[in-house]
py3Dmol code that shows the C-alpha trace and the ligand (Angstrom):
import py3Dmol

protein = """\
ATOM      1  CA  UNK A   1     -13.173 -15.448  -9.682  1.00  0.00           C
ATOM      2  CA  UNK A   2     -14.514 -15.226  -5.887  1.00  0.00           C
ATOM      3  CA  UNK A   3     -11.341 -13.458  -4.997  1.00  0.00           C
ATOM      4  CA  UNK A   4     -11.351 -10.991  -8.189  1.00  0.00           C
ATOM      5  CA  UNK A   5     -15.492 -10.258  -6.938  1.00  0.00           C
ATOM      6  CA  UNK A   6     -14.577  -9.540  -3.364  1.00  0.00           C
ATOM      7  CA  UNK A   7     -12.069  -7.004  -4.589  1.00  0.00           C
ATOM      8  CA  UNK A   8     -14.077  -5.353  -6.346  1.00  0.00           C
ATOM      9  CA  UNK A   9     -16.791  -4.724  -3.904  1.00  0.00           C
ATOM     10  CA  UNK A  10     -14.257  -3.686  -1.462  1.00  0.00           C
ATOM     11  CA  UNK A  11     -12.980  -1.244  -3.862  1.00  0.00           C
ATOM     12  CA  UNK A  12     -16.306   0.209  -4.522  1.00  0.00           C
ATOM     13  CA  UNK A  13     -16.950   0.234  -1.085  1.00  0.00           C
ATOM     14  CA  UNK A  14     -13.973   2.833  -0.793  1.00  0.00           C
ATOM     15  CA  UNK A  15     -14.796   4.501  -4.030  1.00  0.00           C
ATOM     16  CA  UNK A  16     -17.905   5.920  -1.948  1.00  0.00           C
ATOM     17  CA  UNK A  17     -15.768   7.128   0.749  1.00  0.00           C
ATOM     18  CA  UNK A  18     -14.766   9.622  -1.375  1.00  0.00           C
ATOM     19  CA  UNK A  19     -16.141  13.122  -1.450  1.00  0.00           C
ATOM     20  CA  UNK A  20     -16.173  15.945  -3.865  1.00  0.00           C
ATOM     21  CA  UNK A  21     -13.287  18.790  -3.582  1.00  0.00           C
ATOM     22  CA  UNK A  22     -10.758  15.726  -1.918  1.00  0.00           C
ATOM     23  CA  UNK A  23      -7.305  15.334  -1.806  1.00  0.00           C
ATOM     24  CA  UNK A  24      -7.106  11.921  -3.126  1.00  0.00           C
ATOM     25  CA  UNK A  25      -3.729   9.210  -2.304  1.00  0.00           C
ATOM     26  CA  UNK A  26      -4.096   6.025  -5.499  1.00  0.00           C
ATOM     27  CA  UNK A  27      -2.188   3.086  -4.240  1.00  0.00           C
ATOM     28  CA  UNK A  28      -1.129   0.733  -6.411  1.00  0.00           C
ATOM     29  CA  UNK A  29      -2.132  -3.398  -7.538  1.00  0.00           C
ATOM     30  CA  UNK A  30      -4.995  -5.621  -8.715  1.00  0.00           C
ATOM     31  CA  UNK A  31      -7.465  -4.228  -5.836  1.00  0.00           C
ATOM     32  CA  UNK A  32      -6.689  -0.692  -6.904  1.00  0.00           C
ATOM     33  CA  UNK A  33      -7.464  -1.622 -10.062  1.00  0.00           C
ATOM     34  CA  UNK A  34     -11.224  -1.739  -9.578  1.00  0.00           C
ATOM     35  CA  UNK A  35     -10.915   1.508  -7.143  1.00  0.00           C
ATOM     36  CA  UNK A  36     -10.108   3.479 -10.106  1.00  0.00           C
ATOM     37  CA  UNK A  37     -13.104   2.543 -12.721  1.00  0.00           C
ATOM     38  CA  UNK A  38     -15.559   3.227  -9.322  1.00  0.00           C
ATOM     39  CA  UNK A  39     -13.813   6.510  -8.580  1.00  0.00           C
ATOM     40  CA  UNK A  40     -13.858   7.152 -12.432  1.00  0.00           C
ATOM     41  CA  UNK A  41     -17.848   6.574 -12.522  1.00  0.00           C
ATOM     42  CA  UNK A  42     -18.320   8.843  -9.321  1.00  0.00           C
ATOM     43  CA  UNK A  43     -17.367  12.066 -11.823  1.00  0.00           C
ATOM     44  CA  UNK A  44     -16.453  13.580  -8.484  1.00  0.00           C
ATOM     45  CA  UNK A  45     -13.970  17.255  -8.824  1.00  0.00           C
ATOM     46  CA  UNK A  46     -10.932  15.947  -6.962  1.00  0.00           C
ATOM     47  CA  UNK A  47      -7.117  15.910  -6.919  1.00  0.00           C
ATOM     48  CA  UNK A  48      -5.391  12.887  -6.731  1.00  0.00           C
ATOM     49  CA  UNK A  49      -1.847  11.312  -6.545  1.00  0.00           C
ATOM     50  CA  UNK A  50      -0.605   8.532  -7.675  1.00  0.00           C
ATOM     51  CA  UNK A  51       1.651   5.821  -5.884  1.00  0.00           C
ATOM     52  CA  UNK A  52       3.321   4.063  -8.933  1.00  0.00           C
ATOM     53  CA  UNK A  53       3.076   5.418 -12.531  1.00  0.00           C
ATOM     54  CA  UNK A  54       0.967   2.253 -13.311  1.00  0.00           C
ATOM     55  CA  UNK A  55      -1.677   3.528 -11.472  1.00  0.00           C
ATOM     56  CA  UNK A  56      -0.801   7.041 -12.671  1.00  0.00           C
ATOM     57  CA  UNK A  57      -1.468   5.815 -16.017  1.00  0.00           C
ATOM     58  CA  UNK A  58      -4.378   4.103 -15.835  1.00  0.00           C
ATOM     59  CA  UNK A  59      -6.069   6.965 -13.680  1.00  0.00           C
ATOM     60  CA  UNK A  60      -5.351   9.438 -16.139  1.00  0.00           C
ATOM     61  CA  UNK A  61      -6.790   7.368 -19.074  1.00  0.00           C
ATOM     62  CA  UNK A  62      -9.762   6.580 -17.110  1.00  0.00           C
ATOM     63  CA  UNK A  63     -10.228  11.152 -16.601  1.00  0.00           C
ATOM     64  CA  UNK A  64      -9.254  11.103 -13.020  1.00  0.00           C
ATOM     65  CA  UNK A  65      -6.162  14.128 -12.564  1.00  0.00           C
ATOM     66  CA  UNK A  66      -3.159  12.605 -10.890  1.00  0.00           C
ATOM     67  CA  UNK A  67      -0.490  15.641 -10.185  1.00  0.00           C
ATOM     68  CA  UNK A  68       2.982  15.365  -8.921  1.00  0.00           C
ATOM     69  CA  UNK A  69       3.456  14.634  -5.634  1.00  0.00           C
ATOM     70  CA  UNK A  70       5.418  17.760  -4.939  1.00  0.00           C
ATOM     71  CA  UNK A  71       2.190  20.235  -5.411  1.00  0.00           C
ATOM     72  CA  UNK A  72       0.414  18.431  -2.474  1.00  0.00           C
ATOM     73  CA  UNK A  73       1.232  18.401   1.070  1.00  0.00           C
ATOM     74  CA  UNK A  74      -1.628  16.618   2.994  1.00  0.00           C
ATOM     75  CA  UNK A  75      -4.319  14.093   1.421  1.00  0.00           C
ATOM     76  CA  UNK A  76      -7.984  14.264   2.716  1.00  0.00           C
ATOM     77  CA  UNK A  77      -7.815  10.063   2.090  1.00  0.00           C
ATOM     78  CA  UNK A  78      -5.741   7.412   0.530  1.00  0.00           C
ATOM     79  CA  UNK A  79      -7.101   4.159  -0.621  1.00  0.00           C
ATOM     80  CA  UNK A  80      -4.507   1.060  -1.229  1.00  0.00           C
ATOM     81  CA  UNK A  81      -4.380  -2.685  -1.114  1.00  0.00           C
ATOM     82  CA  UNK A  82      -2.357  -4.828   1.249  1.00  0.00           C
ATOM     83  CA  UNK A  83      -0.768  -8.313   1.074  1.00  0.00           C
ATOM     84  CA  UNK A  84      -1.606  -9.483   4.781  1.00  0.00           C
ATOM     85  CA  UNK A  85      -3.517  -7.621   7.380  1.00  0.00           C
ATOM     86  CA  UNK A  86      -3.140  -9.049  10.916  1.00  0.00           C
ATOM     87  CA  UNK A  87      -5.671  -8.456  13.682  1.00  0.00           C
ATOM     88  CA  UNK A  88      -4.517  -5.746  15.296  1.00  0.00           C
ATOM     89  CA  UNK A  89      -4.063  -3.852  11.913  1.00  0.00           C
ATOM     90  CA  UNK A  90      -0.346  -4.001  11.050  1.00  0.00           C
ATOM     91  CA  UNK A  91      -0.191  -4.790   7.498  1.00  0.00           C
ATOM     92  CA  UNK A  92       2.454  -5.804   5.098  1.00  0.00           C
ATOM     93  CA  UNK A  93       2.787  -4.441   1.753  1.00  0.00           C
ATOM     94  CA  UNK A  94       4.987  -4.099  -1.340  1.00  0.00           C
ATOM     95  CA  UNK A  95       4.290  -7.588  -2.910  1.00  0.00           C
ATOM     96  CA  UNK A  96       4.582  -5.117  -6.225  1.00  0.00           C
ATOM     97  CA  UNK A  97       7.456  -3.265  -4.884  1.00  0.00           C
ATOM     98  CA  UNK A  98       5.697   0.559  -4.472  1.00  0.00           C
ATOM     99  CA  UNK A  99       5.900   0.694  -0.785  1.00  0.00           C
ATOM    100  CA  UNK A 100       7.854   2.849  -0.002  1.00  0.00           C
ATOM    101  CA  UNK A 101       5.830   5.620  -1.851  1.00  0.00           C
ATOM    102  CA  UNK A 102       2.677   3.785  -0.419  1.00  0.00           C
ATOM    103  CA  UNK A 103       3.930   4.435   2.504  1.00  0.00           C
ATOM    104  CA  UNK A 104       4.516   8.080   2.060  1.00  0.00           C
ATOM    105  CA  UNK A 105       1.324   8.470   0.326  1.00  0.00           C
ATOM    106  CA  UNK A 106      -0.709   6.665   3.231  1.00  0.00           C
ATOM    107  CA  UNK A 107       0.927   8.319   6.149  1.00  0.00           C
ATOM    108  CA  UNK A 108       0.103  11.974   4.754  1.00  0.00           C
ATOM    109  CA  UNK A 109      -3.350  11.464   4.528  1.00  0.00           C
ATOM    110  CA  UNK A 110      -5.872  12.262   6.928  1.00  0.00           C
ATOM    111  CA  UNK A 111      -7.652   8.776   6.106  1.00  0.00           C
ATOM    112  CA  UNK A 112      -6.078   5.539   5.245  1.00  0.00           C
ATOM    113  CA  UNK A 113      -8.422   3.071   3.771  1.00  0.00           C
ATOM    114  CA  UNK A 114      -7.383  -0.191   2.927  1.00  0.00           C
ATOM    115  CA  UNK A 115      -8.719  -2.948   0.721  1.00  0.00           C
ATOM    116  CA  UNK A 116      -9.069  -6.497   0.436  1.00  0.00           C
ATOM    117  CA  UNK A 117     -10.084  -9.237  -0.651  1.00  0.00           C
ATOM    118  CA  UNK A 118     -10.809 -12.365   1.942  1.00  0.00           C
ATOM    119  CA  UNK A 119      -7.302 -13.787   1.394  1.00  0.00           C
ATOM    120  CA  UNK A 120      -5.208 -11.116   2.939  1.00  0.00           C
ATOM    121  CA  UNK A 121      -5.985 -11.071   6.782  1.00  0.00           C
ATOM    122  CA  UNK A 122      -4.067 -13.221   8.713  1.00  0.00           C
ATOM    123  CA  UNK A 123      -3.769 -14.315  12.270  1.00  0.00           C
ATOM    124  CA  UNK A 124      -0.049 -13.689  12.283  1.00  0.00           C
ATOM    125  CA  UNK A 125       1.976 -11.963   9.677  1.00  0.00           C
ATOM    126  CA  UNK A 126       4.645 -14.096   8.138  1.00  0.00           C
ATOM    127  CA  UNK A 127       7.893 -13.344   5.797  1.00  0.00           C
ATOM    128  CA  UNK A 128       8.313 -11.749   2.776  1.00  0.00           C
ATOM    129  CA  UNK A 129       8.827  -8.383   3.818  1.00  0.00           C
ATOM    130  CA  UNK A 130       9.734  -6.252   1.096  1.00  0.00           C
ATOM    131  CA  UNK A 131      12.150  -4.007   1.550  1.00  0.00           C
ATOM    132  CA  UNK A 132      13.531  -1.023  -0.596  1.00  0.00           C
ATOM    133  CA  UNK A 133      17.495  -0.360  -0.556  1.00  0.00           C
ATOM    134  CA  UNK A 134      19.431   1.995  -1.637  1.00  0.00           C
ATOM    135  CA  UNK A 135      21.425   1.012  -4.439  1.00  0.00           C
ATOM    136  CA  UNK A 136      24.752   2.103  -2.902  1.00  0.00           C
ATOM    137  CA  UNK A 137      26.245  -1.134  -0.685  1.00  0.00           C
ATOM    138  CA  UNK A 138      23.225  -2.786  -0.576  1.00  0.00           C
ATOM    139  CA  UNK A 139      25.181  -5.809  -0.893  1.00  0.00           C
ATOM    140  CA  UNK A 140      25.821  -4.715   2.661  1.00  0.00           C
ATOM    141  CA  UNK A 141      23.071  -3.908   4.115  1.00  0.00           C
ATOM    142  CA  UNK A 142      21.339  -7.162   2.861  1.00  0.00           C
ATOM    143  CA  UNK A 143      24.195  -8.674   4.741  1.00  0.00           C
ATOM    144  CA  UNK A 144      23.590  -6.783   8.132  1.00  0.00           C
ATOM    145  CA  UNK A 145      19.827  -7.434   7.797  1.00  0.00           C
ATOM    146  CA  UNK A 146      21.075 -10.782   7.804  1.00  0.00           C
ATOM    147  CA  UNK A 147      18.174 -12.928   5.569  1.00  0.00           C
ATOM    148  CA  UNK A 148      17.250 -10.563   3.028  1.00  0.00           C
ATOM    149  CA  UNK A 149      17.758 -11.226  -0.690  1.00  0.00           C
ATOM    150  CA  UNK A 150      17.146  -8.978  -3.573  1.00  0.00           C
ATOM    151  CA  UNK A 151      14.049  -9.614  -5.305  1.00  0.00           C
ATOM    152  CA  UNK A 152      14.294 -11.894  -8.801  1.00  0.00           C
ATOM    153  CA  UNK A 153      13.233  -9.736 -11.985  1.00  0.00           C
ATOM    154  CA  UNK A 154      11.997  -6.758 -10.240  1.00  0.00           C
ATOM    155  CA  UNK A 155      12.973  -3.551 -11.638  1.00  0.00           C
ATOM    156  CA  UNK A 156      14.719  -0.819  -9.714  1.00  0.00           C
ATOM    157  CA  UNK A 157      11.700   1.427  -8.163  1.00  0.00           C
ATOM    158  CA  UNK A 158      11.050   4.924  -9.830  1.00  0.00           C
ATOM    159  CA  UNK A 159      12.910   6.530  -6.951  1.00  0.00           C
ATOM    160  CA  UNK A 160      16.055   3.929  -8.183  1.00  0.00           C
ATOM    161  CA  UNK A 161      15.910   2.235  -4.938  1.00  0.00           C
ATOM    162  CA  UNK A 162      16.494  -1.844  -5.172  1.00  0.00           C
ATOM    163  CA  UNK A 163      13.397  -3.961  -4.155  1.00  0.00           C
ATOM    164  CA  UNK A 164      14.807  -6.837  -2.148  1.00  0.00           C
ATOM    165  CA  UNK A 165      12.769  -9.196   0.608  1.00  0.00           C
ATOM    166  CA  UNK A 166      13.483  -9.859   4.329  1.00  0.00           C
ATOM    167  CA  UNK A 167      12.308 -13.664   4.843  1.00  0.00           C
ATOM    168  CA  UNK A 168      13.775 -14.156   8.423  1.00  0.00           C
ATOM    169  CA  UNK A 169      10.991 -15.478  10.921  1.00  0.00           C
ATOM    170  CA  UNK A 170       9.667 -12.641  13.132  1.00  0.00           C
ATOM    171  CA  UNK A 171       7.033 -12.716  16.064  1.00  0.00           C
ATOM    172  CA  UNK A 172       6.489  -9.178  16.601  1.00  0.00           C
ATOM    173  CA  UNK A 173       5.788  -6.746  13.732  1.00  0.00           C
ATOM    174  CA  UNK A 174       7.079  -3.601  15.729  1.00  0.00           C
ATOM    175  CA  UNK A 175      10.252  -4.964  16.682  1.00  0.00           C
ATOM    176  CA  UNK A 176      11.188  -6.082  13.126  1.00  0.00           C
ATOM    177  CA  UNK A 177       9.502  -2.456  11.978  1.00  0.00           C
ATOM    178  CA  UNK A 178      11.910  -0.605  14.317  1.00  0.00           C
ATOM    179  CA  UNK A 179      15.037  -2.438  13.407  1.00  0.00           C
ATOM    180  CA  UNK A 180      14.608  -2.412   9.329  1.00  0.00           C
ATOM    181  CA  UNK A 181      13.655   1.583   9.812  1.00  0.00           C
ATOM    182  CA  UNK A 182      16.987   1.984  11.897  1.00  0.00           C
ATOM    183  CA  UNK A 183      19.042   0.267   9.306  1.00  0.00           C
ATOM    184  CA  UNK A 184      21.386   2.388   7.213  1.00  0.00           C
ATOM    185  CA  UNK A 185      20.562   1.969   3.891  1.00  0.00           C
ATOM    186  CA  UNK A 186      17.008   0.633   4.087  1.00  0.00           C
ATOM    187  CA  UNK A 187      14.582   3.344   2.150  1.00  0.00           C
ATOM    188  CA  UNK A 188      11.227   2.124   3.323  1.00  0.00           C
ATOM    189  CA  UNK A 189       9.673  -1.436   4.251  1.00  0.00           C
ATOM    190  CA  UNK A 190       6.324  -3.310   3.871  1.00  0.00           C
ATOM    191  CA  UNK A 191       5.790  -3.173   7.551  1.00  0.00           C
ATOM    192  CA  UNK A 192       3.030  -0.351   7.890  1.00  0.00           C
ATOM    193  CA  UNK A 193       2.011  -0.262  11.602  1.00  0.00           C
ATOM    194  CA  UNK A 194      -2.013  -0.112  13.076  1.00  0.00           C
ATOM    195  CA  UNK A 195      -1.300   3.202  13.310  1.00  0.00           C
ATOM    196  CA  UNK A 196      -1.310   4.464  10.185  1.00  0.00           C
ATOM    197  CA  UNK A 197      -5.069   3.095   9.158  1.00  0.00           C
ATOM    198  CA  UNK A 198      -8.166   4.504   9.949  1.00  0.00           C
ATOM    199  CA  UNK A 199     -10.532   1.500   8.070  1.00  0.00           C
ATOM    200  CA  UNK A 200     -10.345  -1.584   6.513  1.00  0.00           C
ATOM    201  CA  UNK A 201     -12.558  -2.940   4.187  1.00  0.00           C
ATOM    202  CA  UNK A 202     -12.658  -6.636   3.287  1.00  0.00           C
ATOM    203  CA  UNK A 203     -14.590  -8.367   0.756  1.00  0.00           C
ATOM    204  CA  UNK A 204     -16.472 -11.473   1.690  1.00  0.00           C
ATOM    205  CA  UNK A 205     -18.218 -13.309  -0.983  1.00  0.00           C
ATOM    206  CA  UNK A 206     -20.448 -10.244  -1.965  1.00  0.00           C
ATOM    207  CA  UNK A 207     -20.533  -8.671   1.393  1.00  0.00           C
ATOM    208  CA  UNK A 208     -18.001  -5.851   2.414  1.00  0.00           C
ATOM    209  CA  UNK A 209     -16.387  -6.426   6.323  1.00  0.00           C
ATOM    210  CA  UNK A 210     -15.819  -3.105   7.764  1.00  0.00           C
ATOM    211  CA  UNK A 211     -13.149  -2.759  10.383  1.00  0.00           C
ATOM    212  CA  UNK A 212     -12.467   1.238  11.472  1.00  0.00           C
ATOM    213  CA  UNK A 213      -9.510   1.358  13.775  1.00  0.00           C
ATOM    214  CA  UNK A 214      -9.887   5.455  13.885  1.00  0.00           C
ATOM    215  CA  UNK A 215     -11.465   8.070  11.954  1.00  0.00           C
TER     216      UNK A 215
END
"""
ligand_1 = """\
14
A5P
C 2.168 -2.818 -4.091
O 3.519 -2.654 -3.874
C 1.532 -3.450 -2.900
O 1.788 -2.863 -1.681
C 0.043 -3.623 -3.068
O -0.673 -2.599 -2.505
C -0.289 -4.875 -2.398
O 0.651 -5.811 -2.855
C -1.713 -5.326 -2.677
O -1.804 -5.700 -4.014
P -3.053 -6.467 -4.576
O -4.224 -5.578 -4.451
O -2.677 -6.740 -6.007
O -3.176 -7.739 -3.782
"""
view = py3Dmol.view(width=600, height=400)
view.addModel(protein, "pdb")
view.setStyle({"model": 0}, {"cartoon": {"style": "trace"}})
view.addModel(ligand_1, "xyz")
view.setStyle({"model": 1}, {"stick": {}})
view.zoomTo()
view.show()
């Protein structure tokens, strides 16, 4: 219950962040899920696109226009959860598998928000890192990554990539970044770097933390 409240505030928080006329990124998972109500309420005129066709669904249902991502080419701001947030702003994401579009979404927009609740930063980011492959050898590329194993009961991802996990120990998020980008066959990767995020907003109790790396 304390972690469902801090998500929500954090996701209202972002909600606000929102302005009319904007080009509008929806990630995906249970914080998202109270971003979208909130946005909903605002009754704001925007365009928006959708990371997963979960939270393409629900938006629509809820009045808020989702369009193919091939009519847009920039996003004023994109608002998405993470799974661990380390200090320095290097998150990792994917726990549901949409990534890789996350990460397409979130690196085209102007502003990338993210939300949490007070379980997701960490001092050091540890293994899973989800990884999409594509389907063709990707009994050899999980080989060359070396501990990597295909994800139990996840289905293929809408771009029919398969969602597997890296789970060898790392130390430095960059490194590990660098190598899974440079591996053939590797789509995309839960690594997203300090880089791409311009806030962070964590729920504490019924407070919202506010971290803005740039704006
Ligand atoms: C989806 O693939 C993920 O990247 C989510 O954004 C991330 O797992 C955060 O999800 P929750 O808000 O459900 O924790």
């Amino acid at each position: 219950v304390g972690t469902e409240q801090e998500k929500r505030v954090a996701a209202e928080a972002a909600a606000l962040l929102v302005d009319d006329g904007m080009t509008v990124g929806l990630g995906t998972g249970t914080t998202v899920a109270y971003l979208l109500p909130a946005l909903a309420r605002r009754g704001l005129h925007i365009r928006c696109v959708a990371t997963s066709e979960r939270t393409a669904g629900t938006a629509r249902r809820l009045g808020l226009p989702v369009e193919p991502f091939e009519a847009l080419d920039v996003l004023d701001i994109a608002i998405d959860g993470a799974d661990q947030i380390d200090p320095e702003g290097w998150l990792i994401k994917g726990g549901g598998g949409a990534h890789t579009r996350e990460k397409i979404v979130a690196s085209a927009a102007t502003r990338f928000v993210v939300i949490a609740d007070s379980t997701k930063p960490t001092l050091a980011l540890h293994p899973p890192v989800p990884v999409e492959l594509i389907r063709f050898g990707h009994r050899a590329t999980l080989r060359v990554l070396g501990k990597a194993t295909v994800r139990a009961g996840a289905p293929l991802s809408p771009d029919g990539g398969i969602i597997a996990d890296y789970t060898g120990a790392f130390d430095d998020p960059a490194e590990l970044a660098d190598r899974l980008s440079a591996t053939p066959g590797v789509v995309g990767h839960g690594l997203f770097s300090p880089e791409l995020v311009s806030a962070i907003l964590v729920g504490r109790g019924t407070e919202v933390e506010r971290r803005t790396l740039r704006n």
